[in-house]
KEKE-3310 file (N, C-alpha, C; in steps of 0.2 Angstrom, whole numbers, plus 5000, padded with zeros to 4 digits):
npx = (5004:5004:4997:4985:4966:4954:4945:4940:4939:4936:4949:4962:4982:4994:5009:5007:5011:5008:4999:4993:4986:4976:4969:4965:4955:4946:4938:4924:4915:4927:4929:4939:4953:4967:4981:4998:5000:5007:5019:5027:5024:5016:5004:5005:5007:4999:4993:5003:5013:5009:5011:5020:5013:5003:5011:5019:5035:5045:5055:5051:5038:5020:5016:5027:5031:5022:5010:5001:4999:4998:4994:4982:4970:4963:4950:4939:4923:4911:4895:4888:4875:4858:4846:4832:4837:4833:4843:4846:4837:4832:4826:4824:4837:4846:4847:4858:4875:4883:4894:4897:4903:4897:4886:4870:4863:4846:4837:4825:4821:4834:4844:4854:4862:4866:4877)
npy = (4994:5009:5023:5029:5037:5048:5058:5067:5053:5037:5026:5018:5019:5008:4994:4984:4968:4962:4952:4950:4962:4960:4951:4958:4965:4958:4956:4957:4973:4980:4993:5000:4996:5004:5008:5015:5026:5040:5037:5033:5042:5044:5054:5072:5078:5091:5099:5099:5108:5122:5136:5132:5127:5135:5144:5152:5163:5162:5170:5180:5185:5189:5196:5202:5212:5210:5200:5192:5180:5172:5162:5155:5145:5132:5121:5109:5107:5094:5094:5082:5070:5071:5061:5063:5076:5085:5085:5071:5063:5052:5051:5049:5044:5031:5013:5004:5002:4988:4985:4993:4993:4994:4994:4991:5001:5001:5011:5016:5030:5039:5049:5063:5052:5043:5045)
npz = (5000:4994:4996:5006:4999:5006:5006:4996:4986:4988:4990:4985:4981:4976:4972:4959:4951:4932:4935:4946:4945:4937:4945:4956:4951:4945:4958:4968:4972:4967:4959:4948:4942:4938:4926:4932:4923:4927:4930:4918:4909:4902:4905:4913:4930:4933:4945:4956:4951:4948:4943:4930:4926:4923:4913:4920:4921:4933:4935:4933:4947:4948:4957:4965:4976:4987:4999:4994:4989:5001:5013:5008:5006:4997:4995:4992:4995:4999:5000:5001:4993:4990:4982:4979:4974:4959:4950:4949:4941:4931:4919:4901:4901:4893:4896:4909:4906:4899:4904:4915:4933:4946:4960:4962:4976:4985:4997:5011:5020:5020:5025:5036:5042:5034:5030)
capx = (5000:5007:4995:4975:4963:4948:4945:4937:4936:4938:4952:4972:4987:5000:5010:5006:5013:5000:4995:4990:4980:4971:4967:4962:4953:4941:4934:4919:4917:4934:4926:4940:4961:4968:4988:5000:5002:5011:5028:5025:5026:5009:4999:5009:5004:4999:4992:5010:5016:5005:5016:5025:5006:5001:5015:5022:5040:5049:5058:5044:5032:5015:5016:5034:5033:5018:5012:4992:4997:5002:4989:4979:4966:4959:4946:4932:4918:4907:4887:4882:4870:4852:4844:4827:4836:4828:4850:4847:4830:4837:4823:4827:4844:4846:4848:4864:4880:4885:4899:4896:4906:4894:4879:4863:4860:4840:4836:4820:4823:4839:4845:4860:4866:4868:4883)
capy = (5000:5017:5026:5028:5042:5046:5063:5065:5047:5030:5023:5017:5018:5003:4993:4977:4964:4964:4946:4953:4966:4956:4946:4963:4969:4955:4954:4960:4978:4985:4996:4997:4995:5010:5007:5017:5029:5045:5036:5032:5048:5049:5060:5077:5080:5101:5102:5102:5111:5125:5140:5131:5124:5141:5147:5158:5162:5162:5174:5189:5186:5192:5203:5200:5216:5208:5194:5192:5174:5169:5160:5153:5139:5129:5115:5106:5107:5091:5093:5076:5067:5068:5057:5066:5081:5084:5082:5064:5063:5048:5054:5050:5039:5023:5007:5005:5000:4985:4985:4995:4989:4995:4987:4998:4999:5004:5012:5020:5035:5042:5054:5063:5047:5037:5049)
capz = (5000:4995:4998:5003:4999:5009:5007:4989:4984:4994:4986:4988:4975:4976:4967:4959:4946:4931:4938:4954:4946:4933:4949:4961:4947:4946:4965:4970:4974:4964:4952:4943:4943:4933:4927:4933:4919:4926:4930:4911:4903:4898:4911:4916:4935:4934:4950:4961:4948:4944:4940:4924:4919:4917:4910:4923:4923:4942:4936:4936:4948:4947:4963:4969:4980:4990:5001:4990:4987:5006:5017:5002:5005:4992:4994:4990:4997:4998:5003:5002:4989:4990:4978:4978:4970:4953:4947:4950:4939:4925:4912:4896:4899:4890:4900:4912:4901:4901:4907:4924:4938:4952:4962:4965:4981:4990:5004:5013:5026:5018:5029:5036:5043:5026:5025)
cpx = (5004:5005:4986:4972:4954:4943:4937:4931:4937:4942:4959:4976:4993:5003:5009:5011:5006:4997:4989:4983:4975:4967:4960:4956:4943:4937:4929:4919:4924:4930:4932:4950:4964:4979:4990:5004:5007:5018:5031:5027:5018:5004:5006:5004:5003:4997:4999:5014:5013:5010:5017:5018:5002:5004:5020:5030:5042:5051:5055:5038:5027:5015:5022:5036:5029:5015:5001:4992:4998:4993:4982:4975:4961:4956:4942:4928:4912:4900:4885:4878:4864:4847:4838:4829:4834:4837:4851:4841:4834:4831:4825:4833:4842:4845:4854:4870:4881:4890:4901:4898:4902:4889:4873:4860:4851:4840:4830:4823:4829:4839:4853:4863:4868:4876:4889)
cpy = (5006:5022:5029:5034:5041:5053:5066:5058:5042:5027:5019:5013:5011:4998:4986:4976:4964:4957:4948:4959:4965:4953:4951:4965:4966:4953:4959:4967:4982:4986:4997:4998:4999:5009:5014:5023:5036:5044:5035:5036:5051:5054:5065:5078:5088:5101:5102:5107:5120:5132:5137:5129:5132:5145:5154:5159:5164:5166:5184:5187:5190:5199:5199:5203:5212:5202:5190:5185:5169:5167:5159:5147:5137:5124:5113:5106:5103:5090:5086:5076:5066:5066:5058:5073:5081:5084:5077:5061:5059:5049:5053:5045:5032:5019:5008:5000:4993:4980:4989:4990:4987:4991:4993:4995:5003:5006:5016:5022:5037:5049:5056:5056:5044:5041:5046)
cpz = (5000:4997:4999:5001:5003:5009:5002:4988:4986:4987:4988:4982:4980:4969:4964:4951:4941:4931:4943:4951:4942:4939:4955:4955:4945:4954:4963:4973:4974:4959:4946:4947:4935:4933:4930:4926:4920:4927:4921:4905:4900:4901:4911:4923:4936:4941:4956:4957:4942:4940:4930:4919:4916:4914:4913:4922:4933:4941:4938:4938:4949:4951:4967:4977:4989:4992:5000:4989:4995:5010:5013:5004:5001:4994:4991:4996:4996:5002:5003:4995:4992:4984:4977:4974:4962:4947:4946:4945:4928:4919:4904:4894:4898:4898:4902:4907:4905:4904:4914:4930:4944:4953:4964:4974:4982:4996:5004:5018:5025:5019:5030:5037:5039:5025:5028)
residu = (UNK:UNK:UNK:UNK:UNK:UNK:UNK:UNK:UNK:UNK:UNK:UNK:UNK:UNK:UNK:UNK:UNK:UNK:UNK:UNK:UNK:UNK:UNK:UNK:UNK:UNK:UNK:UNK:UNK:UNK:UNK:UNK:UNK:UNK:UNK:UNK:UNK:UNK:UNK:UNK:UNK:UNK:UNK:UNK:UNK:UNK:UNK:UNK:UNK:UNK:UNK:UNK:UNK:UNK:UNK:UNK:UNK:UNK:UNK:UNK:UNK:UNK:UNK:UNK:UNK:UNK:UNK:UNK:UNK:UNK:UNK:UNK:UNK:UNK:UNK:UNK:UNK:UNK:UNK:UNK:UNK:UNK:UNK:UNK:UNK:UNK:UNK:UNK:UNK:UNK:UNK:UNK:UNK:UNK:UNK:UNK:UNK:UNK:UNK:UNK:UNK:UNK:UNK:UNK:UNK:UNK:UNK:UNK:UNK:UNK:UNK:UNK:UNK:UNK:UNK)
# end
């Protein structure tokens, strides 16, 4: 295990042989087993490096004199899912793909506590 997330999305990076993951990939409740494609070369990660993805030079910053970029917090902000909102209202969509990983769950009385 190298690394879990819990924050976003329920999840955890690690490393496998592609036996292992041929193997993880088929249980019960792994939606899916995604390779390792940034050591690769094919993804570039921008978020650690934002300056260069917007094209900023280091050498002139924006407001060099002042301290407008210090004590910065960026997050997410997740409200919860409610499944009565008219967001959720599948009008119109096909049938579910065949290839869908997930399991539909039910419930009556979905409330804060379902979170």
């Amino acid at each position: 295990m190298i690394y879990t997330y819990e924050q976003v999305i329920h999840g955890f990076s690690t490393r496998l042989m592609l036996e292992e993951a041929v193997q993880l990939e088929s249980q019960p409740g792994i939606l899916s087993v995604l390779p390792l494609c940034f050591a690769r070369g094919k993804y570039e990660l921008h978020t650690t490096r934002t300056p260069e993805f917007l094209g900023l030079d280091k050498s002139t910053d924006l407001f060099p004199e002042s301290d407008l970029m210090s004590e910065v917090v960026i997050g997410v902000l997740d409200t919860g899912v409610w499944p009565e909102s008219k967001s959720f209202i599948n009008t119109g969509l096909g049938p579910v793909p065949s290839n869908w990983k997930g399991e539909w769950e039910s419930a009556t009385n979905f409330g804060i506590r379902n979170f």
